[in-house]
C-alpha positions in Angstrom: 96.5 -171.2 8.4 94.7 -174.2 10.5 93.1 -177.1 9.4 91.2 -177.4 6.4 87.9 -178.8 7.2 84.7 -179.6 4.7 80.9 -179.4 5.3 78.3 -179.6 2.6 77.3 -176.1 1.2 74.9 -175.4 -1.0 76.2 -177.2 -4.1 78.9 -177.6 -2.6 81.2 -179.3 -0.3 83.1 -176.8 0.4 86.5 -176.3 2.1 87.2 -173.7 5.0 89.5 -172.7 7.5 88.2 -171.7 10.7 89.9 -169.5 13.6 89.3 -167.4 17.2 86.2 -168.4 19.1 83.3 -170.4 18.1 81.0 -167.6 20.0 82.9 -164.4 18.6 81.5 -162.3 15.7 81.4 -164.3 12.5 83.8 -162.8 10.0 83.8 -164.3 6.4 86.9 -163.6 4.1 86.5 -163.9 0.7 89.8 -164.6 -1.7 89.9 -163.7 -5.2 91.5 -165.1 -8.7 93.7 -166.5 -9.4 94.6 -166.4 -5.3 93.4 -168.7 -2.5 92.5 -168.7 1.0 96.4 -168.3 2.1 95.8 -164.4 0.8 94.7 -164.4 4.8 97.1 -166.3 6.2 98.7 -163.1 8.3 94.8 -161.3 8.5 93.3 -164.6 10.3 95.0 -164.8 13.2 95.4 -161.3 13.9 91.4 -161.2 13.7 90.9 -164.1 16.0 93.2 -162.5 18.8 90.7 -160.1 19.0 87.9 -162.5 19.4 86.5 -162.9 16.0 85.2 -166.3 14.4 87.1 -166.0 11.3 86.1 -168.3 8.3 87.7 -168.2 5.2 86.2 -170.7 1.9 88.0 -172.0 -0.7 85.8 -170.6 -3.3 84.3 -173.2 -6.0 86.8 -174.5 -8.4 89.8 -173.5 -6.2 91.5 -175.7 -3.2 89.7 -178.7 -2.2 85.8 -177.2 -2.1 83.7 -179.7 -5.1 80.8 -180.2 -6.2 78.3 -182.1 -4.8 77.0 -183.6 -8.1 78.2 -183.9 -11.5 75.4 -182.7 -13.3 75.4 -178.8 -11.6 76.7 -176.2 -13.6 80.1 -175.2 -13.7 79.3 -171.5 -13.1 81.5 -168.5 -12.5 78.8 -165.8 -12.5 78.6 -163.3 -10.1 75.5 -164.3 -8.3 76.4 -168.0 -8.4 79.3 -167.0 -5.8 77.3 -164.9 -3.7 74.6 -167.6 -3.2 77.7 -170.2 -2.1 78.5 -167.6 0.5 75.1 -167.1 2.0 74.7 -171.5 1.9 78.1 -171.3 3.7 76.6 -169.2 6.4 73.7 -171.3 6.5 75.7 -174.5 6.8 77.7 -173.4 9.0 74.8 -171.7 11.7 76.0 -168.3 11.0 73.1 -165.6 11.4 74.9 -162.5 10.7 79.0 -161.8 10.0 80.9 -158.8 8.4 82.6 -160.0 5.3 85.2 -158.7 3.3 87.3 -159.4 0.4 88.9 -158.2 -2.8 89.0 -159.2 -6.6 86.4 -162.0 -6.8 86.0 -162.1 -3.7 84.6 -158.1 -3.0 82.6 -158.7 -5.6 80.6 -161.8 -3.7 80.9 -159.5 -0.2 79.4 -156.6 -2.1 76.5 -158.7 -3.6 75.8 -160.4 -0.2 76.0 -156.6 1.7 73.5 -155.1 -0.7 71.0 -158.2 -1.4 70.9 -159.9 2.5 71.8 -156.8 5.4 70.3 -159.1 7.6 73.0 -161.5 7.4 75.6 -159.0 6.6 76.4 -156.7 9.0 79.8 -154.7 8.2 81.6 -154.8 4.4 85.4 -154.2 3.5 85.8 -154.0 0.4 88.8 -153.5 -1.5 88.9 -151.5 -4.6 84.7 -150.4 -3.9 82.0 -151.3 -5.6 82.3 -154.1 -7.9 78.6 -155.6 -8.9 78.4 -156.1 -12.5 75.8 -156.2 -15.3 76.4 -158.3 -18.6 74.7 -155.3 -19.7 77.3 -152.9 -19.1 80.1 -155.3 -19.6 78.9 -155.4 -22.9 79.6 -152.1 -23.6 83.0 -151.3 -25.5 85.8 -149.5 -23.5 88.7 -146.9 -24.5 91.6 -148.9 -26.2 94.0 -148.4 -22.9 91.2 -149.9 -20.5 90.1 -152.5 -22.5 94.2 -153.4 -23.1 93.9 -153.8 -19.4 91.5 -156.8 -19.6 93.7 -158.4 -22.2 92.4 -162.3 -20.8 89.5 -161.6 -20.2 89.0 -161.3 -24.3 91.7 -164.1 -24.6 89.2 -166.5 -22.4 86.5 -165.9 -24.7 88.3 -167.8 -27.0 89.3 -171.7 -27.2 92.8 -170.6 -27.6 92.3 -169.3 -23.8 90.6 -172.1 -22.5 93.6 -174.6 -23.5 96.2 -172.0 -22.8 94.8 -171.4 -19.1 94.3 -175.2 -18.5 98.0 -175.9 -19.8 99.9 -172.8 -18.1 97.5 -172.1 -15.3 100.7 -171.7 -12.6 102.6 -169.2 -15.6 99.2 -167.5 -16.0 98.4 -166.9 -12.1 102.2 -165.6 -11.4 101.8 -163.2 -14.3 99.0 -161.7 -13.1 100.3 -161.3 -9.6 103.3 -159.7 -10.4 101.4 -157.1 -12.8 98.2 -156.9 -10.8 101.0 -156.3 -7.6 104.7 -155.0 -9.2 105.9 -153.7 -5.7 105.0 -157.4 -3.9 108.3 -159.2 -3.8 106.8 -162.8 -3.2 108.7 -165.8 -3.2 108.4 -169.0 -4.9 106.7 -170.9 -1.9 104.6 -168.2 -1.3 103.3 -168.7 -5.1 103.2 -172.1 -4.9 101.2 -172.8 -1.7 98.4 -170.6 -3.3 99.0 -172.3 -6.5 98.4 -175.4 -5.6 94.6 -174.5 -5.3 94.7 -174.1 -8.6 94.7 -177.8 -9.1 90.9 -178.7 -8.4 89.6 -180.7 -11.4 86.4 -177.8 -11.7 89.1 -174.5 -11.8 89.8 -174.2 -15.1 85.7 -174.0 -16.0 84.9 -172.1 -13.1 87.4 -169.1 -14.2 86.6 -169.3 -17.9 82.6 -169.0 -17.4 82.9 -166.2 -15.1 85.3 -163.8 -17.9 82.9 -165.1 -20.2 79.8 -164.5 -18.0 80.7 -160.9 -17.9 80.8 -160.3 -21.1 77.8 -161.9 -22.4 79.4 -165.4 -24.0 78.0 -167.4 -21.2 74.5 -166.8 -20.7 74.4 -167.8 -17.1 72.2 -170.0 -15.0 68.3 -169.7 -15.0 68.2 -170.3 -11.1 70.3 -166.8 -10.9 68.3 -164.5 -13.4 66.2 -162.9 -10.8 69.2 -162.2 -8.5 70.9 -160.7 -11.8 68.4 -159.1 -12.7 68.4 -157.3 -9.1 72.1 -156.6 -9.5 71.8 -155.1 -12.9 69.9 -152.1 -11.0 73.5 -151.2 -9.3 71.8 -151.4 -5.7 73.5 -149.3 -2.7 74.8 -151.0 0.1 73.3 -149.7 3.3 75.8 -151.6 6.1 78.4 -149.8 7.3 81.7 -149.7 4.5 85.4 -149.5 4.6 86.9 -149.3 1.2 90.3 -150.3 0.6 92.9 -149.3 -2.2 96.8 -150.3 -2.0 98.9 -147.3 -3.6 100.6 -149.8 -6.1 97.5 -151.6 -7.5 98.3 -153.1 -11.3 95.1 -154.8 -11.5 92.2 -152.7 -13.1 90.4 -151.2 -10.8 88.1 -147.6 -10.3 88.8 -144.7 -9.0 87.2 -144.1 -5.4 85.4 -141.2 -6.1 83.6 -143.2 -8.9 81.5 -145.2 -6.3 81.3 -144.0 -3.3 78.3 -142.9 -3.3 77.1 -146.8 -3.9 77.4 -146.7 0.1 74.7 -144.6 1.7 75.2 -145.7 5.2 78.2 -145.2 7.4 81.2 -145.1 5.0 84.9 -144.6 4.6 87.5 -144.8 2.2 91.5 -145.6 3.1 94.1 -145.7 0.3 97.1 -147.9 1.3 100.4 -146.6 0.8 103.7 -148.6 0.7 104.0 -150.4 -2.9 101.1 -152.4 -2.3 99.4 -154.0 -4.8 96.1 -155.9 -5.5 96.2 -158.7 -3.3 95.6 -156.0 -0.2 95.4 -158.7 2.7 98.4 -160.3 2.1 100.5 -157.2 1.0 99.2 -155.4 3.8 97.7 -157.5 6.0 97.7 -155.2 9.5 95.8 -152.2 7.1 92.8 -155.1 6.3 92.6 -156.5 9.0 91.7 -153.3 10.6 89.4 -152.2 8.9 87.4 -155.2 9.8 87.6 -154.6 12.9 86.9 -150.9 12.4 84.0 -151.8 10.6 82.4 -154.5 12.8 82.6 -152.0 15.7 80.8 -149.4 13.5 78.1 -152.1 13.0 77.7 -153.5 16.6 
């Protein structure tokens, strides 16, 4: 990865490599949890050869993006990390990009797909569609999938507050080699990601969103009407590549279960090879092009 630079966002000051042309298509990668922005390092450059302006955000509370004031709320909803994306495009001069990510971060690339077309062209997104309703993540699940979501329950609690603040590096390498048992990572590969784990807002930013989802944080009052428009389960009209590695731990729905979410052009490719959640850095030839795939279909 280049450089790390900063530019006020939003709420935030947030921190972003930048790659390939400043003129070229804007593509936006979006990282998930507990991962960082080195979940692109082999996607980046293979995009910008081919002439895209990559950008790829620490998201809040990970790596060196902060907030701007003290007093802002340490949010982890859903709609709180879209709106960062859209000020990051905004900030940055960005009129239109295709984005793409996975965990947390298809999530945000869904929302911004099917709230602000205008700005977003093109959407990869790996394991579908992933926009969220406390409503529904209310509801009670089967004992095996809700064994599945072990921390998210163990977050609602105290207990999981202190024990992710204290073990946050034990946590994150658990989850990756459940959510990815075929990736055979190394210890620097962990700990370069790891490190972004460090920023003084992570710990709250992770807690609120598991407990956002769930209904124990309420969420913010300036993102109610863009929750409220989520809750409906909109489609996504841009042009769609769904991704799903063969080997993925990590919870995640079947493909038939949403594609029809995506009424305009649309495709789904499942992964094979042992790979695992973390799709762009397990496979990172396969994301990368389906980005390109995808901005072509929306040029």
């Amino acid at each position: 990865m280049g450089p790390v630079s900063q530019i006020q966002a939003g709420v935030l000051d947030v921190g972003y490599v930048e790659a390939g042309p400043a003129d070229g298509r804007a593509v936006l990668l979006l990282h998930g949890w507990p991962y960082d922005i080195h979940s692109y390092a082999e996607v980046t450059p293979r995009l910008a050869a081919h002439g895209y302006r990559v950008i790829v955000p620490y998201l809040r509370g990970h790596g060196t993006t902060r907030f701007l004031s003290d007093t802002t709320a340490r949010s982890g909803e859903q709609a709180a990390l879209a709106v960062d994306a859209l000020a990051l495009m905004d900030a940055l001069g960005v009129e239109r990009a295709t984005v793409a990510g996975f965990d947390w971060g298809a999530r945000t690339a869904n929302i911004v797909a099917a709230l602000w077309p205008e700005r977003f062209s093109a959407l990869v997104s790996v394991s579908g569609y992933l926009i969220g309703s406390q409503e529904v993540g209310k509801l009670p699940l089967a004992p095996d999938a809700e064994y599945q979501w072990w921390y998210q329950y163990y977050f609602a609690t105290e207990r999981g507050r202190a024990g992710y603040d204290r073990y946050r590096r034990e946590f994150a390498k658990l989850i990756w080699r459940t959510a990815s048992p075929s990736w055979d990572f190394d210890d620097a590969t962990f700990e370069r990601s790891a490190a972004a784990f460090d920023n003084p807002d992570h710990v709250a930013i992770v807690i609120d969103n598991y407990r956002w989802r769930i209904g124990v944080s309420e969420g913010e009052p300036e993102h109610a009407a863009l929750e409220q428009q989520l809750a409906t389960g909109p489609a996504i009209t841009v042009p769609t590549i769904t991704l799903e590695g063969d080997a993925n731990g990590a919870p995640h729905p079947e493909p038939s279960a949403y594609a029809t979410k995506f009424s305009g052009v649309y495709s789904h490719r499942t992964i094979d090879g042992g790979v695992g959640h973390n799709l762009p850095q397990e496979a990172p030839q396969a994301f990368a092009q389906a980005v390109i795939d995808v901005a072509q279909a929306s040029s």
